[in-house]
MARBA-3410 file (N, C-alpha, C, O; in Angstrom, 1 decimal):
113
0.8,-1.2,0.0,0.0,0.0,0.0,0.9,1.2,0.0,2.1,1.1,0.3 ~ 0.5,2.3,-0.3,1.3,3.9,-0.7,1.0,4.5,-0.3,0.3,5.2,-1.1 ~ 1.0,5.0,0.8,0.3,6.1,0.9,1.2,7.4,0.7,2.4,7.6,1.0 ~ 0.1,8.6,-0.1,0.7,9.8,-0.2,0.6,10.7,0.5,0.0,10.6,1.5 ~ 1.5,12.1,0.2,1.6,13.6,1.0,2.1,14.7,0.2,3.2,15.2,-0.1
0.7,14.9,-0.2,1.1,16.1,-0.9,0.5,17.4,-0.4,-0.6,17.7,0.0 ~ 1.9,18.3,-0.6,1.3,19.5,0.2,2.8,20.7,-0.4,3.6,20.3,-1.2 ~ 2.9,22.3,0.4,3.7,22.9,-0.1,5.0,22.7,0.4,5.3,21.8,1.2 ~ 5.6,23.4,0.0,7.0,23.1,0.4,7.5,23.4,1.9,7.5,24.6,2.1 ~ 7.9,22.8,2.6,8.5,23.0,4.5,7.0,22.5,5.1,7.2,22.5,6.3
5.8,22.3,4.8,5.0,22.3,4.9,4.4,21.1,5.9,5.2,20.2,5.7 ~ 3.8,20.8,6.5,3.7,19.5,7.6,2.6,18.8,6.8,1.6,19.5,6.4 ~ 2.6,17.8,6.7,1.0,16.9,6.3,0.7,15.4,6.7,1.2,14.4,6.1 ~ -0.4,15.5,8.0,-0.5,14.3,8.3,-1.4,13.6,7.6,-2.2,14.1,6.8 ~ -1.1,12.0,7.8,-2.2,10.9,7.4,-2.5,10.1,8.1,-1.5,9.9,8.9
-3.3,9.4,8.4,-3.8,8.5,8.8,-3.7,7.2,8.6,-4.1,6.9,7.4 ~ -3.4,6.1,9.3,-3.4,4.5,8.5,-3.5,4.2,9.7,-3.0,4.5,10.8 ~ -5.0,3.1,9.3,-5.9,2.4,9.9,-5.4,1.5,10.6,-4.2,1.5,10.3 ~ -5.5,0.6,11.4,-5.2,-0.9,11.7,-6.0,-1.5,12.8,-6.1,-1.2,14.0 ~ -6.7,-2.6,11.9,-7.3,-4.2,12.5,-7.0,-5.0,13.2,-6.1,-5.7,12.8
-7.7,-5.4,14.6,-7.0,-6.7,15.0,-8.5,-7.6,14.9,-9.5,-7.5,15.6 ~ -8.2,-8.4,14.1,-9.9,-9.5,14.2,-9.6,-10.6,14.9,-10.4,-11.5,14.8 ~ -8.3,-10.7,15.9,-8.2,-11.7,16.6,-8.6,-11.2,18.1,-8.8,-10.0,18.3 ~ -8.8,-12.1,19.2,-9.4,-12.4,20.1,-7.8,-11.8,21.7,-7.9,-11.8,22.9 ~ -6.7,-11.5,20.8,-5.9,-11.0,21.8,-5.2,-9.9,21.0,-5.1,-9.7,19.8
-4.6,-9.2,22.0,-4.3,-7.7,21.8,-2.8,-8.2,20.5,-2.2,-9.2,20.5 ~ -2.8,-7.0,19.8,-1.8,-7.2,19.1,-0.9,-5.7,19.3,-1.4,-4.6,19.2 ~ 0.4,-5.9,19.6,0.8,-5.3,19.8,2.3,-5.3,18.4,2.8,-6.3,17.9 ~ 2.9,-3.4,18.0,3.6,-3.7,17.1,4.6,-2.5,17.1,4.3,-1.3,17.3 ~ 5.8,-3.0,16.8,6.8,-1.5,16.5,7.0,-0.9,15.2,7.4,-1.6,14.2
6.8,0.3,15.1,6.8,0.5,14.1,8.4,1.4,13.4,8.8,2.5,13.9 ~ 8.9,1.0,12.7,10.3,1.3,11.9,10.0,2.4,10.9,9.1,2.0,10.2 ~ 10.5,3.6,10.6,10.7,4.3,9.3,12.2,3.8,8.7,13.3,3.8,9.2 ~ 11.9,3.6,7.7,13.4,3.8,6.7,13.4,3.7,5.4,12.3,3.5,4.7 ~ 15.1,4.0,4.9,14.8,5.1,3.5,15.5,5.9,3.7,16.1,6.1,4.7
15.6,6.5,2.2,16.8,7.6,1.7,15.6,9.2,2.5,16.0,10.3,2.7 ~ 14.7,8.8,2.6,13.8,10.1,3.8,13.6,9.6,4.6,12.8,10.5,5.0 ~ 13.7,8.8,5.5,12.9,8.6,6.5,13.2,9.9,7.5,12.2,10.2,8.0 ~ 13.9,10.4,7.8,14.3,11.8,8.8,13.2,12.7,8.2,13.1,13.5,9.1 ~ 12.4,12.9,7.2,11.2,14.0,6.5,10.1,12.9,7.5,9.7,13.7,8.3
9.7,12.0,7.8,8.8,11.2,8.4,8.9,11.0,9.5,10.0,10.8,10.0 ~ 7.6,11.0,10.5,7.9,11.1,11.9,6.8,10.2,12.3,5.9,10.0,11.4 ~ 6.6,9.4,13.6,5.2,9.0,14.1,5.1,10.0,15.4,5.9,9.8,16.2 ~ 4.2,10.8,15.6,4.2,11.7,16.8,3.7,10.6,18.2,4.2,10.9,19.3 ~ 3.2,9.9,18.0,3.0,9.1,19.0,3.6,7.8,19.5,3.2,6.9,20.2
5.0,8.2,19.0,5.9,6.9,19.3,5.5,5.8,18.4,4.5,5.7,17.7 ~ 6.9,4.8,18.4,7.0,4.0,17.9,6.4,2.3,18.0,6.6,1.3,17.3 ~ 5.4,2.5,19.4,4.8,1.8,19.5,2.9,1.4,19.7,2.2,1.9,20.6 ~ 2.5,0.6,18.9,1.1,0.4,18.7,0.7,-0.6,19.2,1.3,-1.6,18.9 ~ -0.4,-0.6,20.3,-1.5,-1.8,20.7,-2.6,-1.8,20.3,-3.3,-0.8,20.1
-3.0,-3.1,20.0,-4.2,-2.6,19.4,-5.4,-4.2,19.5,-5.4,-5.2,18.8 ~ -6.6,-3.6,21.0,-7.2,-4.4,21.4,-7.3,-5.6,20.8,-6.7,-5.8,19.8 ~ -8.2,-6.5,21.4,-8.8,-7.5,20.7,-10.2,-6.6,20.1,-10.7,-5.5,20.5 ~ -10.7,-7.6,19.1,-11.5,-7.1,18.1,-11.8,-5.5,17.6,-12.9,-5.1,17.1 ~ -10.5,-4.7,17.9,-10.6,-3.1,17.9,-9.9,-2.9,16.6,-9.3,-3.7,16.0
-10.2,-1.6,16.4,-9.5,-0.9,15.4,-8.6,0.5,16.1,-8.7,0.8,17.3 ~ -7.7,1.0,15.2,-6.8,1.8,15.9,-6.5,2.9,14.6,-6.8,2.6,13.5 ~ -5.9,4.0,14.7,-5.1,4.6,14.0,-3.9,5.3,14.3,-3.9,6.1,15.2 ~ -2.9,5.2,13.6,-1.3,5.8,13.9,-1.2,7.2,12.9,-1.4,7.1,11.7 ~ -0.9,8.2,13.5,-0.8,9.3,12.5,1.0,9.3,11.8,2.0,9.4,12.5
0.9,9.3,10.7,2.4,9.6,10.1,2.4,11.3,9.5,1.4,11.8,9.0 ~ 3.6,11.8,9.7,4.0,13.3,9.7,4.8,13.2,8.5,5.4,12.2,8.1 ~ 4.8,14.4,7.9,5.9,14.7,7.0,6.0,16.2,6.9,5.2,17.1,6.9 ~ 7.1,16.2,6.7,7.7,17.6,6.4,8.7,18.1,5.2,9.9,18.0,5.1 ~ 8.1,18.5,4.7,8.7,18.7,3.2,10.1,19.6,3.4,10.0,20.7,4.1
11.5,19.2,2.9,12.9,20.2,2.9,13.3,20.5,1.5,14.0,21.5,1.3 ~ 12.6,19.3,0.2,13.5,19.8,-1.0,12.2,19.5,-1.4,11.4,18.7,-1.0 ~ 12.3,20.4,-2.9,11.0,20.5,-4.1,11.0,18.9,-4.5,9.9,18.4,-4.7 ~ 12.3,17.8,-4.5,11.9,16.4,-4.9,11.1,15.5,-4.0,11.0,15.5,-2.7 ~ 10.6,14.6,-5.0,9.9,13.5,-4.0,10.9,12.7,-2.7,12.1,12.4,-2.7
10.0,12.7,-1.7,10.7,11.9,-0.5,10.0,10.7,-0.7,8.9,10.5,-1.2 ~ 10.9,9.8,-0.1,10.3,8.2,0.0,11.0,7.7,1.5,12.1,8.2,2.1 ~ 9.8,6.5,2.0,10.3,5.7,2.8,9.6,4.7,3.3,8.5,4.9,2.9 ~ 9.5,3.8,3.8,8.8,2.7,4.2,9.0,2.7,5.7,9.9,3.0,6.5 ~ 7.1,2.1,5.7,7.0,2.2,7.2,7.0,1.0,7.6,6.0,0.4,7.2
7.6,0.3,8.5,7.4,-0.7,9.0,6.9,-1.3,10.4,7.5,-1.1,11.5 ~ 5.7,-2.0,10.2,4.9,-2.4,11.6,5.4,-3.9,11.5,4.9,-4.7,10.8 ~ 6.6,-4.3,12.5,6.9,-5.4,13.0,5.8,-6.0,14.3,5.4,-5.2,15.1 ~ 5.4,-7.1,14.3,4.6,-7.4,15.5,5.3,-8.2,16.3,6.1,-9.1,16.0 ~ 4.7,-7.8,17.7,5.7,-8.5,19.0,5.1,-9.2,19.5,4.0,-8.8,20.0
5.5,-10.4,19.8,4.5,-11.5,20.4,4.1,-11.3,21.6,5.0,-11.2,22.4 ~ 2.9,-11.0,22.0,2.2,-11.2,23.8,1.5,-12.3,23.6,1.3,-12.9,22.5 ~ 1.3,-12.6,24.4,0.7,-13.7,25.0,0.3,-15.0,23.9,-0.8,-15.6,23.7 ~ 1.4,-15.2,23.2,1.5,-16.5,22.0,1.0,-16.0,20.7,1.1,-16.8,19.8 ~ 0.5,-14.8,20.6,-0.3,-14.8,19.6,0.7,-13.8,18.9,1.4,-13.1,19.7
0.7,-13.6,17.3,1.5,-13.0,16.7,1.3,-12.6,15.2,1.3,-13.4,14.3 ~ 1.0,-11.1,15.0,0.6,-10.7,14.1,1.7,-10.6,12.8,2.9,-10.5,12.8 ~ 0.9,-10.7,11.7,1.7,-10.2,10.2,2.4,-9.2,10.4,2.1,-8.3,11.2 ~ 3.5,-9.1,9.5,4.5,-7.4,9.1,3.7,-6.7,8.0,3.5,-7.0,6.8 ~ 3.2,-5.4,9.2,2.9,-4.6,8.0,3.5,-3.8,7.2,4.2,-2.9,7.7
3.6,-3.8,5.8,4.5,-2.7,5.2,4.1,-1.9,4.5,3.8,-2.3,3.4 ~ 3.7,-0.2,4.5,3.9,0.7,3.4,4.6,1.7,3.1,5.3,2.4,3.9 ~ 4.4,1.9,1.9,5.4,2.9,1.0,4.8,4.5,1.5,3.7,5.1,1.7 ~ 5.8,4.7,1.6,5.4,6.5,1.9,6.1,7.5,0.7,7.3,7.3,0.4 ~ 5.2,8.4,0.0,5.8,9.0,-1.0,5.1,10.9,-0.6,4.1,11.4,0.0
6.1,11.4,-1.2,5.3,12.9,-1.1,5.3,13.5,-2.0,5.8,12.8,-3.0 ~ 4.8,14.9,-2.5,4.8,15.3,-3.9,4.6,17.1,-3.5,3.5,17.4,-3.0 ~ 5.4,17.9,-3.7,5.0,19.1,-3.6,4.8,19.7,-4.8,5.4,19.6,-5.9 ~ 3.6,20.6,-4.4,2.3,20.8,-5.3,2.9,22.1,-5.4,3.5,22.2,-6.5 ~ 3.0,23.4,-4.5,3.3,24.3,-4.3,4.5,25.3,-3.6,5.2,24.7,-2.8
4.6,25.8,-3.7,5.4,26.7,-2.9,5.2,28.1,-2.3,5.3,29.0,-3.1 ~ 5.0,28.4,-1.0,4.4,29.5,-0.2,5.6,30.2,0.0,6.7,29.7,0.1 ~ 5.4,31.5,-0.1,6.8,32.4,0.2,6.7,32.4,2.3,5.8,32.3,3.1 ~ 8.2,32.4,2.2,7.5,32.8,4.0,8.0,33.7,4.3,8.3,33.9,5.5 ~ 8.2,34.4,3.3,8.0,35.7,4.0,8.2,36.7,2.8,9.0,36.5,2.0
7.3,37.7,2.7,6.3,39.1,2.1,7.5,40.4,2.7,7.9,40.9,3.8 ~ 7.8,40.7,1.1,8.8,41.8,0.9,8.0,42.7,-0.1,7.7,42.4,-1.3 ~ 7.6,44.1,1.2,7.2,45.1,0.4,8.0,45.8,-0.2,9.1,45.7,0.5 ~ 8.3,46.8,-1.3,9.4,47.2,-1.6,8.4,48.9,-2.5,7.9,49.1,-3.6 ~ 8.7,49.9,-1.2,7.8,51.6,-2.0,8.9,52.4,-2.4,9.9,52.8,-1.9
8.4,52.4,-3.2,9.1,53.7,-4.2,8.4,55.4,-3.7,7.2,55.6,-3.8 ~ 9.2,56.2,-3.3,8.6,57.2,-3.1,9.2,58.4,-4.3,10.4,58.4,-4.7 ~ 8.2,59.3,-4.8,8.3,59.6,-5.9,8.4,61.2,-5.6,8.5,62.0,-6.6
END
């Protein structure tokens, strides 16, 4: 899965990615950035996810745009065994795309005549 971030340049843009546990015990998971960006990518809520039995959850991923090119990186949700039970590695692609560019900062310049 891919998920995208597109937005202006230095610019912050969160997303959202879901996760399932349809099993009957908690699944618990670490999650890894890496990649030629992964330092543009952040998880604000640490690197670690629980996620009840039969619950859903969501982890926010951050990005912060430094150069007009695309950033990449992959996110990885390793799962850590509790109590015998042991979930899949989740993996997705993280990509960004800057759309725009905002000045940050506004130079008036008067001519007096």
């Amino acid at each position: 899965k891919t998920i995208e971030f597109t937005g202006a340049l230095h610019a912050t843009v969160v997303k959202q990615v879901r996760l399932k546990n349809p099993s009957t015990k908690a699944l618990t998971y670490s999650a890894i950035l890496v990649g030629r960006d992964a330092d543009d990518f952040s998880l604000p809520k640490g690197n670690t996810i629980t996620i009840a039995p039969k619950k859903q959850t969501t982890i926010n991923v951050e990005f912060t745009s430094r150069f007009l090119r695309p950033a990449e990186a992959v996110l990885l949700l390793i799962s850590k065994r509790v109590g015998g039970i042991h979930g899949v590695t989740l993996t997705f692609f993280l990509k960004s795309e800057i759309k725009h560019i905002e000045p940050a900062v506004s130079l008036c310049v008067c001519l007096m005549l």
